[in-house]
LUMVEXTOR-262437 format. One record per residue (C-alpha): residue number from 0; z, x negated, y; residue in three letters. Coordinates in nm, 2 decimals, decimal comma. Layout:
% LUMVEXTOR-262437
<r><num>NUM</num><Z>Z</Z><X>X</X><Y>Y</Y><residu>ALA</residu></r>
...
This chain:
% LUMVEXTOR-262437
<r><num>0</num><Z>0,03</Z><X>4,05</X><Y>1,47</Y><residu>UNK</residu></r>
<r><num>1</num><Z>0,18</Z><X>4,39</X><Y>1,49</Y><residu>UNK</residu></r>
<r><num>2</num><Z>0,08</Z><X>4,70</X><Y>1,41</Y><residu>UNK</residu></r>
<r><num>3</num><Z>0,18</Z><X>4,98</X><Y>1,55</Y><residu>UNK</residu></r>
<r><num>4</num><Z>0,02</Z><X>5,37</X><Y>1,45</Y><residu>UNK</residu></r>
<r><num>5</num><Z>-0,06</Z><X>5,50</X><Y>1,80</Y><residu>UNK</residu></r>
<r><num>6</num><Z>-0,19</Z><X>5,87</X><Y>1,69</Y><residu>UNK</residu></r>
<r><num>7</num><Z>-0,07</Z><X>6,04</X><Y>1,40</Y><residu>UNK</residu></r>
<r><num>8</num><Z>-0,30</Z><X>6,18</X><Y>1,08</Y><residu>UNK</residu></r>
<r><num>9</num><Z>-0,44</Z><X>6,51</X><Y>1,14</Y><residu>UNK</residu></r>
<r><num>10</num><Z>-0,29</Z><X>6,64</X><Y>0,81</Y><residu>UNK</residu></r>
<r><num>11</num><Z>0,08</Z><X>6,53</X><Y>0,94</Y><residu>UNK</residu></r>
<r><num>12</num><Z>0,03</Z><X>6,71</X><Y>1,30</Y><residu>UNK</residu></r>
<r><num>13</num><Z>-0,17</Z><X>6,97</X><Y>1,41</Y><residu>UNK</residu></r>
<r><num>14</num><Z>-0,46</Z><X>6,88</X><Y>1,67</Y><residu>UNK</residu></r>
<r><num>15</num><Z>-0,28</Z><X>7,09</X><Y>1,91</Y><residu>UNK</residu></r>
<r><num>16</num><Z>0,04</Z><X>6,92</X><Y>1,99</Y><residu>UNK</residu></r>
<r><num>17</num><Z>-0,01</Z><X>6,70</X><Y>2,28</Y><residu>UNK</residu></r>
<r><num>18</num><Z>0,37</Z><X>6,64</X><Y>2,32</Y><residu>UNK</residu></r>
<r><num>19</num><Z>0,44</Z><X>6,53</X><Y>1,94</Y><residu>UNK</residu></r>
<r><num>20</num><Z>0,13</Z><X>6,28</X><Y>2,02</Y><residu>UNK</residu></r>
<r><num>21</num><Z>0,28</Z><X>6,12</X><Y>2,34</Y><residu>UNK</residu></r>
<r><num>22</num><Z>0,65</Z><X>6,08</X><Y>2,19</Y><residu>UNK</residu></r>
<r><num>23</num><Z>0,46</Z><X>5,87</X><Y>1,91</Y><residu>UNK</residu></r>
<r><num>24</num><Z>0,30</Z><X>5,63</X><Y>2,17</Y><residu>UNK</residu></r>
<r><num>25</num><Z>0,63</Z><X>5,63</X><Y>2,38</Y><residu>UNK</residu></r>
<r><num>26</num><Z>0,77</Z><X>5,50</X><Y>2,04</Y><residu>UNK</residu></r>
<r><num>27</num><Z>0,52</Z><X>5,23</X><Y>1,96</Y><residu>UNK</residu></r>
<r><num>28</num><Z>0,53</Z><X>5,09</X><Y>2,34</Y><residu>UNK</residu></r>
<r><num>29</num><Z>0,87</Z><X>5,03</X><Y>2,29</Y><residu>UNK</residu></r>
<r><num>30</num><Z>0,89</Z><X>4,89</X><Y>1,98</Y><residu>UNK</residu></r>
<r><num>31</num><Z>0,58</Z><X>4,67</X><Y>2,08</Y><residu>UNK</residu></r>
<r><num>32</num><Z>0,81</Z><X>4,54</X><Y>2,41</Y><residu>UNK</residu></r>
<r><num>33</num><Z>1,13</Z><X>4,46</X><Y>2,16</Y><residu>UNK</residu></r>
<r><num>34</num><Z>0,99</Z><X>4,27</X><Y>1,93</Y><residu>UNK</residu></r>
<r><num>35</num><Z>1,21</Z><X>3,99</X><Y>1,88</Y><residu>UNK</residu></r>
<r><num>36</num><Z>1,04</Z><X>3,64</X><Y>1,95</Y><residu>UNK</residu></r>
<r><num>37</num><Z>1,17</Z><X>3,49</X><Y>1,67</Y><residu>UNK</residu></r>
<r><num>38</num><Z>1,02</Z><X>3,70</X><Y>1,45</Y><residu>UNK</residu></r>
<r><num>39</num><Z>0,67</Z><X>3,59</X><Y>1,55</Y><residu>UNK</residu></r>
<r><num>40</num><Z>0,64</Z><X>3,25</X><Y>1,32</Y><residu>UNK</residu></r>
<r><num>41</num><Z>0,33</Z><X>3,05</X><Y>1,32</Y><residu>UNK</residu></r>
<r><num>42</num><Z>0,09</Z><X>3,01</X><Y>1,04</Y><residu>UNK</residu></r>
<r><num>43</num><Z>0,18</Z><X>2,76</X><Y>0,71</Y><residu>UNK</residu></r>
<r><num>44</num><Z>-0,16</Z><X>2,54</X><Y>0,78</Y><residu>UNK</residu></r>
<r><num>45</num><Z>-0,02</Z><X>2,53</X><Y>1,19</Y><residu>UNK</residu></r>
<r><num>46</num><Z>0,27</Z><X>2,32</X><Y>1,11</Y><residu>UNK</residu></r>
<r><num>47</num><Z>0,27</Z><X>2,02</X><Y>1,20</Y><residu>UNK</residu></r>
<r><num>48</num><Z>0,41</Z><X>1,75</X><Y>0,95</Y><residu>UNK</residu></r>
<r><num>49</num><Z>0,41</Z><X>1,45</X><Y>1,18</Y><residu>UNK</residu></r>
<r><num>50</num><Z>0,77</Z><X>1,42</X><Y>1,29</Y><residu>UNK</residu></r>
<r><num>51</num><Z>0,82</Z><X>1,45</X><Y>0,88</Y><residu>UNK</residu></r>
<r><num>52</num><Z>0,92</Z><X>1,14</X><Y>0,73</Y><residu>UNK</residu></r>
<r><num>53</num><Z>0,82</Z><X>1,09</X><Y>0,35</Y><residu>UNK</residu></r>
<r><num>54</num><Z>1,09</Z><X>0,98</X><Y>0,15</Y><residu>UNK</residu></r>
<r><num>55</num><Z>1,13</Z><X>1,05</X><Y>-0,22</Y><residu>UNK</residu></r>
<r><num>56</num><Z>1,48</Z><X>1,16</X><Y>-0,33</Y><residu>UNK</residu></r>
<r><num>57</num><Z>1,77</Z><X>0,96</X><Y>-0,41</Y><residu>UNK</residu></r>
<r><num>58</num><Z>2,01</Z><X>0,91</X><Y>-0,67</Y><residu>UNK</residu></r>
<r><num>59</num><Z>2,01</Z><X>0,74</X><Y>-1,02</Y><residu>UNK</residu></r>
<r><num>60</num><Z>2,07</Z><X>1,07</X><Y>-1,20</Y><residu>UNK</residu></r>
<r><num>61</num><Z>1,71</Z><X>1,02</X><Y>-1,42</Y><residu>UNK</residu></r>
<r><num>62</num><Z>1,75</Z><X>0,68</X><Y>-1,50</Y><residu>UNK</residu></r>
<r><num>63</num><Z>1,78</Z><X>0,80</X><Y>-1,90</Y><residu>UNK</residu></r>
<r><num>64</num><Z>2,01</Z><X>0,73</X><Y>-2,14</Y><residu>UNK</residu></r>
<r><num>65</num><Z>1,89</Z><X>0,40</X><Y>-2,19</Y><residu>UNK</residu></r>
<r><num>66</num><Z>1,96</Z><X>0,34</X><Y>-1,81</Y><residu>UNK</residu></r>
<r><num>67</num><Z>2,28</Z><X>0,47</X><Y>-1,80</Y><residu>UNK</residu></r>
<r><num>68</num><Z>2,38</Z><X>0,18</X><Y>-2,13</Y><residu>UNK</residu></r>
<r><num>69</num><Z>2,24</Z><X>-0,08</X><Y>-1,90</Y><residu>UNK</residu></r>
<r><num>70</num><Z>2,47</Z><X>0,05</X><Y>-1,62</Y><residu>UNK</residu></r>
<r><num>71</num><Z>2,77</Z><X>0,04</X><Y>-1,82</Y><residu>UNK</residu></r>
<r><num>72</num><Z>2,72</Z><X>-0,24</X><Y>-1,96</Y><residu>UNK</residu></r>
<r><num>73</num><Z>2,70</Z><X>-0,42</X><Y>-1,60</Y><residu>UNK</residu></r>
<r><num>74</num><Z>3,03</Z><X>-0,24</X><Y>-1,52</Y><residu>UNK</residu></r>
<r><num>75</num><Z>3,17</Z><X>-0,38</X><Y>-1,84</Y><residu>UNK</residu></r>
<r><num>76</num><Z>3,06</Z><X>-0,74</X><Y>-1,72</Y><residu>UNK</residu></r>
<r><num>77</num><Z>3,17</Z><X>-0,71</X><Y>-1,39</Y><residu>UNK</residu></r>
<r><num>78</num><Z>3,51</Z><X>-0,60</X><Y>-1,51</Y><residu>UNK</residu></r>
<r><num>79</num><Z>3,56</Z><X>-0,87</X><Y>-1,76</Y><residu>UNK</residu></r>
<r><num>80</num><Z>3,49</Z><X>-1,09</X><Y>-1,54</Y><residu>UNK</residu></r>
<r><num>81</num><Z>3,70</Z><X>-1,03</X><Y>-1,23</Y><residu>UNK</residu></r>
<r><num>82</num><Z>3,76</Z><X>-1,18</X><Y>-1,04</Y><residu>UNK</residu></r>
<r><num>83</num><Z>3,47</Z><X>-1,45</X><Y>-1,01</Y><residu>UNK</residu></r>
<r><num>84</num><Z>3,26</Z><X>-1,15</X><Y>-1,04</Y><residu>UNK</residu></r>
<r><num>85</num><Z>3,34</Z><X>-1,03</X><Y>-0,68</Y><residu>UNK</residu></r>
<r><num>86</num><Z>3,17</Z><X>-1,33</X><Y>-0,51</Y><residu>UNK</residu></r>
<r><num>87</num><Z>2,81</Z><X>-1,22</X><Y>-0,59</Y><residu>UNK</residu></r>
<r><num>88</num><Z>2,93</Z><X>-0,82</X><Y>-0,62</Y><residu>UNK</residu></r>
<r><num>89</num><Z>3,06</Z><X>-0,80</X><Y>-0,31</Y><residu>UNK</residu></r>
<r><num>90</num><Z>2,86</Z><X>-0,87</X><Y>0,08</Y><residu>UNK</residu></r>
<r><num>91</num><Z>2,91</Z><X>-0,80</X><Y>0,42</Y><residu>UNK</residu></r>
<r><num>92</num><Z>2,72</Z><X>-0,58</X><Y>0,61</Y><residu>UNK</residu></r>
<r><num>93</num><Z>2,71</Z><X>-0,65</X><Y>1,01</Y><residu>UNK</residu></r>
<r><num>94</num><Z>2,78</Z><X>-0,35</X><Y>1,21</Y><residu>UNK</residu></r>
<r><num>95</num><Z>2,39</Z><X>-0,39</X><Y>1,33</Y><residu>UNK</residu></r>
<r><num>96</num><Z>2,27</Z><X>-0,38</X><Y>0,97</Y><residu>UNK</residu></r>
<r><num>97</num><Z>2,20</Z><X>-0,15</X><Y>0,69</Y><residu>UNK</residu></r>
<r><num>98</num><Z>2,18</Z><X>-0,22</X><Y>0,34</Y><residu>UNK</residu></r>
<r><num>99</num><Z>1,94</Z><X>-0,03</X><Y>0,13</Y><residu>UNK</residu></r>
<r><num>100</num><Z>2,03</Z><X>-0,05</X><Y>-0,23</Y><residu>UNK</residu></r>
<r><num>101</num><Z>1,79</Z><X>-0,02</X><Y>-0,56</Y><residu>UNK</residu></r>
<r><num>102</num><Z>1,94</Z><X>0,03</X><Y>-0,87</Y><residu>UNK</residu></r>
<r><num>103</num><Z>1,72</Z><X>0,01</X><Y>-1,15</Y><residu>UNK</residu></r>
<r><num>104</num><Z>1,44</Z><X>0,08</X><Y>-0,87</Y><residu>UNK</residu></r>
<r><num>105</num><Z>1,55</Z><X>0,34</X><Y>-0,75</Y><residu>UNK</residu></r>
<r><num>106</num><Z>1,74</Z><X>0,37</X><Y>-0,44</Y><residu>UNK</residu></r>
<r><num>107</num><Z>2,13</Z><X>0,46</X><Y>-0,45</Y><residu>UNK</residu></r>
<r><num>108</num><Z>2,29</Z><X>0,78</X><Y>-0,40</Y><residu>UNK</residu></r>
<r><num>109</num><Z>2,36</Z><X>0,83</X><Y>-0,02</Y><residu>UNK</residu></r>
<r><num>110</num><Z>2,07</Z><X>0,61</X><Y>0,11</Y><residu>UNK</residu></r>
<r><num>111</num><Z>2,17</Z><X>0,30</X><Y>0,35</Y><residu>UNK</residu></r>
<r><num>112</num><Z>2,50</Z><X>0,17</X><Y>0,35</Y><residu>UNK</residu></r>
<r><num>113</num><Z>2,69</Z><X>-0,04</X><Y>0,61</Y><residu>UNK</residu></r>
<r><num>114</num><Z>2,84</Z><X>-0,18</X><Y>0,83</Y><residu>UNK</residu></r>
<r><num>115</num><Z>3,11</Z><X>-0,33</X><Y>0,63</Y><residu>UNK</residu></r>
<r><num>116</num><Z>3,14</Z><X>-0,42</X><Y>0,25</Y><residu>UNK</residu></r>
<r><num>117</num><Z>2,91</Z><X>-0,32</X><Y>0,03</Y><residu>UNK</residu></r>
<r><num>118</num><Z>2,97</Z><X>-0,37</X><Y>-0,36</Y><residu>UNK</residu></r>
<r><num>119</num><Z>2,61</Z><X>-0,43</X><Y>-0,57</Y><residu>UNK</residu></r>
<r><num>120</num><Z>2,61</Z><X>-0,50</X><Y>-0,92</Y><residu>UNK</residu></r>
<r><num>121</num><Z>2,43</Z><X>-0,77</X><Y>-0,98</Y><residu>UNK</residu></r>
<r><num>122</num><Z>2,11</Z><X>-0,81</X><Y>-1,20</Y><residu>UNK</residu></r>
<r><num>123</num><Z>2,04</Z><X>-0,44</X><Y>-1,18</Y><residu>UNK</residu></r>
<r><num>124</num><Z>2,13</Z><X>-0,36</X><Y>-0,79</Y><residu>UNK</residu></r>
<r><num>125</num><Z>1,88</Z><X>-0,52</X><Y>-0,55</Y><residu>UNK</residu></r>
<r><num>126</num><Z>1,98</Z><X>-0,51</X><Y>-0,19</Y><residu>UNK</residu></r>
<r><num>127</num><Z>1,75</Z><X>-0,54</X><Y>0,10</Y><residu>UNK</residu></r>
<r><num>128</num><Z>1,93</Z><X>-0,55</X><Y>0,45</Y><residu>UNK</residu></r>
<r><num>129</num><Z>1,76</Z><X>-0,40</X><Y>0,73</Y><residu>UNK</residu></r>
<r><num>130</num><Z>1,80</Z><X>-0,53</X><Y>1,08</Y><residu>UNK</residu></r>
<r><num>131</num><Z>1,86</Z><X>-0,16</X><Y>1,35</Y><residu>UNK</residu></r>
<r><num>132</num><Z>1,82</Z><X>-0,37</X><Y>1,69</Y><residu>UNK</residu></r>
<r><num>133</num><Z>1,56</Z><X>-0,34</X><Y>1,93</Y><residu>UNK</residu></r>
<r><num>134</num><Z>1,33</Z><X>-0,61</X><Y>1,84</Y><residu>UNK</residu></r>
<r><num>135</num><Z>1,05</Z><X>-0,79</X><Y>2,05</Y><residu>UNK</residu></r>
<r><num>136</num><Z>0,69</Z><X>-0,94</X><Y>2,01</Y><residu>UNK</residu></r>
<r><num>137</num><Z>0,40</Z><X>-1,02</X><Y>2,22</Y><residu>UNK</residu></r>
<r><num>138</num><Z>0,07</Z><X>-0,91</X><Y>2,13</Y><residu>UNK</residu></r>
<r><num>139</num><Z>-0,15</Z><X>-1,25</X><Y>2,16</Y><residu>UNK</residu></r>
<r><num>140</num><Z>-0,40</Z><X>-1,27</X><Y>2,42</Y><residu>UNK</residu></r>
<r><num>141</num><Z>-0,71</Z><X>-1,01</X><Y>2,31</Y><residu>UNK</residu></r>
<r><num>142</num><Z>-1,06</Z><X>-0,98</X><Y>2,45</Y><residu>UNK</residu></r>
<r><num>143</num><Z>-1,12</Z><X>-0,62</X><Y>2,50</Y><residu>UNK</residu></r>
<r><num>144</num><Z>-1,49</Z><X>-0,49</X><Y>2,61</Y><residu>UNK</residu></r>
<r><num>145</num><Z>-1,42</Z><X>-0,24</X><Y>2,88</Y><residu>UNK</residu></r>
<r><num>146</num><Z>-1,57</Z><X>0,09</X><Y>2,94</Y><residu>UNK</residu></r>
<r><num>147</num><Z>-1,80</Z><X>-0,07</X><Y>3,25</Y><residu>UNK</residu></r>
<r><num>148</num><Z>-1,87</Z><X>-0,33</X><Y>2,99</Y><residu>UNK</residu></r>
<r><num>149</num><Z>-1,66</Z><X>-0,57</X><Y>3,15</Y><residu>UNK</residu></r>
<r><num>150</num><Z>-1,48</Z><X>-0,83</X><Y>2,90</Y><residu>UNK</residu></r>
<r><num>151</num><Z>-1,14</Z><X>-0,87</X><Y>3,03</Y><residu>UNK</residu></r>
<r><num>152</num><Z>-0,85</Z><X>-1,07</X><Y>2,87</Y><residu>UNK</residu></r>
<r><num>153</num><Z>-0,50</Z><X>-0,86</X><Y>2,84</Y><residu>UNK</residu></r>
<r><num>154</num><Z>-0,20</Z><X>-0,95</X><Y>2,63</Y><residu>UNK</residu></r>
<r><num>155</num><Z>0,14</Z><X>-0,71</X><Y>2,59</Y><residu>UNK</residu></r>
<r><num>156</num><Z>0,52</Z><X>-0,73</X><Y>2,51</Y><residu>UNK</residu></r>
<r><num>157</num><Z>0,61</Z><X>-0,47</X><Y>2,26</Y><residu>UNK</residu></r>
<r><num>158</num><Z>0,98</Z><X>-0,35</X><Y>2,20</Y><residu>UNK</residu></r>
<r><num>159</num><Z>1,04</Z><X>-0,12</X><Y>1,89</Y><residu>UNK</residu></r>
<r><num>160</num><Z>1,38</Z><X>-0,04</X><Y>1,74</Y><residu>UNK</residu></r>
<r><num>161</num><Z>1,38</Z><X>0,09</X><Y>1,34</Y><residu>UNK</residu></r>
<r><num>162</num><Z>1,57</Z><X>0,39</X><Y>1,29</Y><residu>UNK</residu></r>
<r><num>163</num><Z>1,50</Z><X>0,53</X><Y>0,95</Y><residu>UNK</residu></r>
<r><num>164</num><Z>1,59</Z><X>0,20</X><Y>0,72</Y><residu>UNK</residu></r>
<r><num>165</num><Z>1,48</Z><X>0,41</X><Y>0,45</Y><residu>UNK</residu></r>
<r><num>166</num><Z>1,16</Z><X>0,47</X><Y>0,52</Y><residu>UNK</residu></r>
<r><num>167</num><Z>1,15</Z><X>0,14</X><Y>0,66</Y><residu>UNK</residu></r>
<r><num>168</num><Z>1,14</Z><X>-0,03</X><Y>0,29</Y><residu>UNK</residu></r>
<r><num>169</num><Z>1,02</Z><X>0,26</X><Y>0,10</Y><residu>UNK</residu></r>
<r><num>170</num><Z>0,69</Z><X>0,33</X><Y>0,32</Y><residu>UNK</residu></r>
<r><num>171</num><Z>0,58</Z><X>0,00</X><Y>0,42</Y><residu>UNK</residu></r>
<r><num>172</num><Z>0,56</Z><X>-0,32</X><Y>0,32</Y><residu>UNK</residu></r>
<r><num>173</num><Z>0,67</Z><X>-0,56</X><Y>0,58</Y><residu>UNK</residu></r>
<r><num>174</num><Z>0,71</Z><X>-0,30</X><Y>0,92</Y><residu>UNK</residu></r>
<r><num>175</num><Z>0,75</Z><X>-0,59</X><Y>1,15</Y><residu>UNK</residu></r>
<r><num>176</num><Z>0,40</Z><X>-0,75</X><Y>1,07</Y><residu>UNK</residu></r>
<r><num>177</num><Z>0,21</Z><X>-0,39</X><Y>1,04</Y><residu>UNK</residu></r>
<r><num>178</num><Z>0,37</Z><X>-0,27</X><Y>1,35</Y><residu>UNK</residu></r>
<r><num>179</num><Z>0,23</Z><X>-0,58</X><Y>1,54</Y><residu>UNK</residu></r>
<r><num>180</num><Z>-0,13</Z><X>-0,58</X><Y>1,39</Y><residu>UNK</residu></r>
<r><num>181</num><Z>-0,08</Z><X>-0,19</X><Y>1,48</Y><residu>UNK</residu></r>
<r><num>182</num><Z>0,02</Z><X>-0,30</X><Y>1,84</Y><residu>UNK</residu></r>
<r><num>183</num><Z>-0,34</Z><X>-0,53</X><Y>1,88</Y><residu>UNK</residu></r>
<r><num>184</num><Z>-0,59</Z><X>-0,28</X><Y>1,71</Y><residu>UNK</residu></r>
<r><num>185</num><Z>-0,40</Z><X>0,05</X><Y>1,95</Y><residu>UNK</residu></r>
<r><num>186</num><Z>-0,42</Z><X>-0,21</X><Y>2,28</Y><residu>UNK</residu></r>
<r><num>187</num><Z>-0,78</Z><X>-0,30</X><Y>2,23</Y><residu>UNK</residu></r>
<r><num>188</num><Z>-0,86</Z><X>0,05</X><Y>2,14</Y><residu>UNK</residu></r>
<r><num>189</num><Z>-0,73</Z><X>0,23</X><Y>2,47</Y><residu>UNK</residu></r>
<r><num>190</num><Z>-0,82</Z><X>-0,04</X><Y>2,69</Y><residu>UNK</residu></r>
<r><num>191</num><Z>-1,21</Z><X>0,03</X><Y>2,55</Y><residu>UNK</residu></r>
<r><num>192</num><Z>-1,21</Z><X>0,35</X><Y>2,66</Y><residu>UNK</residu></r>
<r><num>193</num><Z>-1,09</Z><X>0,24</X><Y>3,04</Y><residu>UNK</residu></r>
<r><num>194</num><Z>-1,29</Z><X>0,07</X><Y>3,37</Y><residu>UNK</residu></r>
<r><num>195</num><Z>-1,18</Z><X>-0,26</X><Y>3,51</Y><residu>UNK</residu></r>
<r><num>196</num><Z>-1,03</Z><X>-0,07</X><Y>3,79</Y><residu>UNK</residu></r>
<r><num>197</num><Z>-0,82</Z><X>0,17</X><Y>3,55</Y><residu>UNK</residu></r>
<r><num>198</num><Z>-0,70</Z><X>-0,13</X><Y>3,40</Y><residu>UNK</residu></r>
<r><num>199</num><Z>-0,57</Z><X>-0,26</X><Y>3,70</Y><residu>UNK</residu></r>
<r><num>200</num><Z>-0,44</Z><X>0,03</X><Y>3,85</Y><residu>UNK</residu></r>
<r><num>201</num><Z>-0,30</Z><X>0,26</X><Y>3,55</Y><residu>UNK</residu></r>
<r><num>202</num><Z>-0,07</Z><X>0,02</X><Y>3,39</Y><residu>UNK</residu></r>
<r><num>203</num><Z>0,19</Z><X>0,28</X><Y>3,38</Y><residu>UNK</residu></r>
<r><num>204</num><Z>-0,04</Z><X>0,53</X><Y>3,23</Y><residu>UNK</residu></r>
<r><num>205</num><Z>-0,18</Z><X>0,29</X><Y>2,97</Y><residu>UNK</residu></r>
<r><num>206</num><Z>0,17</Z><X>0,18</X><Y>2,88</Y><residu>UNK</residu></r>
<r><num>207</num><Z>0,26</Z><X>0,53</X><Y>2,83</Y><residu>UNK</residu></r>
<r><num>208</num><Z>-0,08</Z><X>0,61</X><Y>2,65</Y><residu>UNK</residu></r>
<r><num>209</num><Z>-0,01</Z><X>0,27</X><Y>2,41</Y><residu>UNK</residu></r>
<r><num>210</num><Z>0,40</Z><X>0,40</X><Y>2,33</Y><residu>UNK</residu></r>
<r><num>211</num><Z>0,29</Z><X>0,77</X><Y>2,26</Y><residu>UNK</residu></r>
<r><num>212</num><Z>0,04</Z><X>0,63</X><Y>1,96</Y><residu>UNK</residu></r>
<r><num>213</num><Z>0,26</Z><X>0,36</X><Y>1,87</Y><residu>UNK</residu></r>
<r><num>214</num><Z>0,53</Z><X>0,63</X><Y>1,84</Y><residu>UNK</residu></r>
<r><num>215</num><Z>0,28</Z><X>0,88</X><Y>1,63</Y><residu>UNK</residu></r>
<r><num>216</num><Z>0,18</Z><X>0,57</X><Y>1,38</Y><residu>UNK</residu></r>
<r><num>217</num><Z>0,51</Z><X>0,44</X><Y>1,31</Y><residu>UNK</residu></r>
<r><num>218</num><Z>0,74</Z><X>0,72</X><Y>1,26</Y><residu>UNK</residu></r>
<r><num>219</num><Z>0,64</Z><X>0,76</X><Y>0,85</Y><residu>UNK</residu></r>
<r><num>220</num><Z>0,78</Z><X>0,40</X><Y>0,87</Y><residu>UNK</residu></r>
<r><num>221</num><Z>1,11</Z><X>0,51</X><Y>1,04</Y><residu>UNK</residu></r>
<r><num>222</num><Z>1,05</Z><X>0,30</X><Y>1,30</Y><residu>UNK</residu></r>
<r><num>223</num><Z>0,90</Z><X>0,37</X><Y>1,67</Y><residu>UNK</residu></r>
<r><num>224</num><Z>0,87</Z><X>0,16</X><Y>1,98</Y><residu>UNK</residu></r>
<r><num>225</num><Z>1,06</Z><X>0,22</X><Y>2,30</Y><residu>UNK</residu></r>
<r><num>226</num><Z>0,86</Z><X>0,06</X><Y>2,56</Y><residu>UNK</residu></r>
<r><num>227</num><Z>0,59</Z><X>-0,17</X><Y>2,63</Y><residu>UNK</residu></r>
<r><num>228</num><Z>0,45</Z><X>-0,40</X><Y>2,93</Y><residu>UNK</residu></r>
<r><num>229</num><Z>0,19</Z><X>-0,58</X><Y>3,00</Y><residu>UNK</residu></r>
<r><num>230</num><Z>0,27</Z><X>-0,92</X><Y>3,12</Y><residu>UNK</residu></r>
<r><num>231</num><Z>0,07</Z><X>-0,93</X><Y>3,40</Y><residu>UNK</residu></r>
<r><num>232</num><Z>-0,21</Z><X>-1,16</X><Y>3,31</Y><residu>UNK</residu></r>
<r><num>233</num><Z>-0,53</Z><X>-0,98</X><Y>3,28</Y><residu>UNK</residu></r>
<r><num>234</num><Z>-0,84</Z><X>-1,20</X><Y>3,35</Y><residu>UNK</residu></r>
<r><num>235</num><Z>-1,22</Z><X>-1,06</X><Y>3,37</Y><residu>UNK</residu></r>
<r><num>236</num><Z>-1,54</Z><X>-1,19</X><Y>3,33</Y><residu>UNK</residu></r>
C-alpha cells in the first residue's frame, strides 16, 4: 500500500492557500495512477512454494580432508590399473536415461549426467540410472463408496513421465511404487465426493480433477503425470 500526503501540515502552508492545497492533490493523483505494477510485490508468507522442488546442493567440496585422501587414492588405483580399470569405470548412458551419481554420498557436481559415457569410480561412486520416458500403470480395480452411497467399481490407466531425476532419487524412495499407491488413494478420494451419475457423465472432469492433484503431489518428486483415463469399466451396486 501507498501512501500518498493529500493536505499539507498547517505549519508548512498557511490555512489560506487553496491553490498550494490542490497542486498537492493534483501531485498525489498522479503519482497514485503511475505506480509501476511491478513495484507492488506480494507478501513473504503469500508465496507459494509448491512449484519448489527440494533439493540439497551439490558438489563434493565438504567431503573433508579425509574424503579428499580416499578420492585420490581411487584415482591412483584407477590409474595404475589402466586399462582393465576402464571396464567397470566406464558405462553407457542411453539417450533416454540419466545417471545420478553419489560420491561418497553425496551427489556429483553438475547433477545428472547422460546420455553417453559416463566415467564412475568405482567403490566410492554409486550410480543410479533414471529412466525419463513416459511410463504407464493401471490402478487395480477399487471399490469406491459414492457420494449417493452407491458402491461402484472403477479402475484407471495412469501415464506419468519423471522430469527432475534428481529429485527423483533424493526425495523419494521408489517414485514408481509411491506414485501408484498415490494414484489409488487420489482416485478413491475424488470419486467419494461424486454421484453415480457424475461418475458417469464427468469423466473428463474427473480425469482432469485426478491429473491436477497427481500433478500437485508429485512435483517434490520431480516427476508429474501427463494424463489419465478411465478404462471404461465402472460397475455399481
Amino acid at each position: 500500500m501507498l501512501n500518498f500526503q493529500t493536505a499539507p501540515q498547517e505549519e508548512d502552508i498557511p490555512p489560506k492557500s487553496p491553490v498550494l492545497l490542490s497542486m498537492f492533490k493534483n501531485v498525489a493523483v498522479r503519482a497514485a495512477q503511475n505506480v509501476p505494477q511491478e513495484r507492488i510485490q506480494p507478501a513473504a508468507g503469500e508465496q507459494r512454494e509448491v512449484n519448489k522442488v527440494t533439493v540439497r546442493k551439490r558438489g563434493n567440496r565438504n567431503v573433508g580432508l579425509f574424503g579428499q585422501a580416499i578420492i585420490l587414492l581411487a584415482y591412483a588405483l584407477v590409474v595404475v590399473t589402466c586399462p582393465f580399470s576402464l571396464l567397470v569405470c566406464v558405462k553407457v548412458i542411453q539417450e533416454y536415461e540419466r545417471a545420478v551419481t553419489f560420491r561418497l554420498g553425496k551427489i556429483t557436481k553438475g547433477g545428472a549426467s547422460g546420455p553417453g559415457v559416463c566415467f564412475h569410480i568405482p567403490c566410492i561412486d554409486e550410480v543410479m540410472v533414471v529412466d525419463m520416458r513416459t511410463l504407464s500403470f493401471a490402478v487395480p480395480p477399487l471399490e469406491v463408496l459414492t457420494k449417493d452411497s452407491v458402491t461402484v467399481r472403477v479402475d484407471a490407466v495412469v501415464y506419468f513421465r519423471i522430469s527432475c531425476p534428481v529429485a527423483s532419487v533424493c526425495n523419494v524412495e521408489d517414485v514408481h511404487q509411491s506414485s501408484r499407491l498415490l494414484a489409488q488413494t487420489t482416485l478413491r478420494n475424488i470419486l467419494g465426493t461424486k454421484s453415480l451419475n457424475d461418475i458417469l457423465a464427468e469423466r473428463e472432469e474427473i480425469s482432469q480433477a485426478m491429473q491436477c492433484s497427481l500433478d500437485l503431489a508429485t512435483h517434490p518428486w520431480g516427476c508429474g503425470s501427463r494424463t489419465r483415463r478411465d478404462k471404461g469399466r465402472t460397475t455399481a451396486r
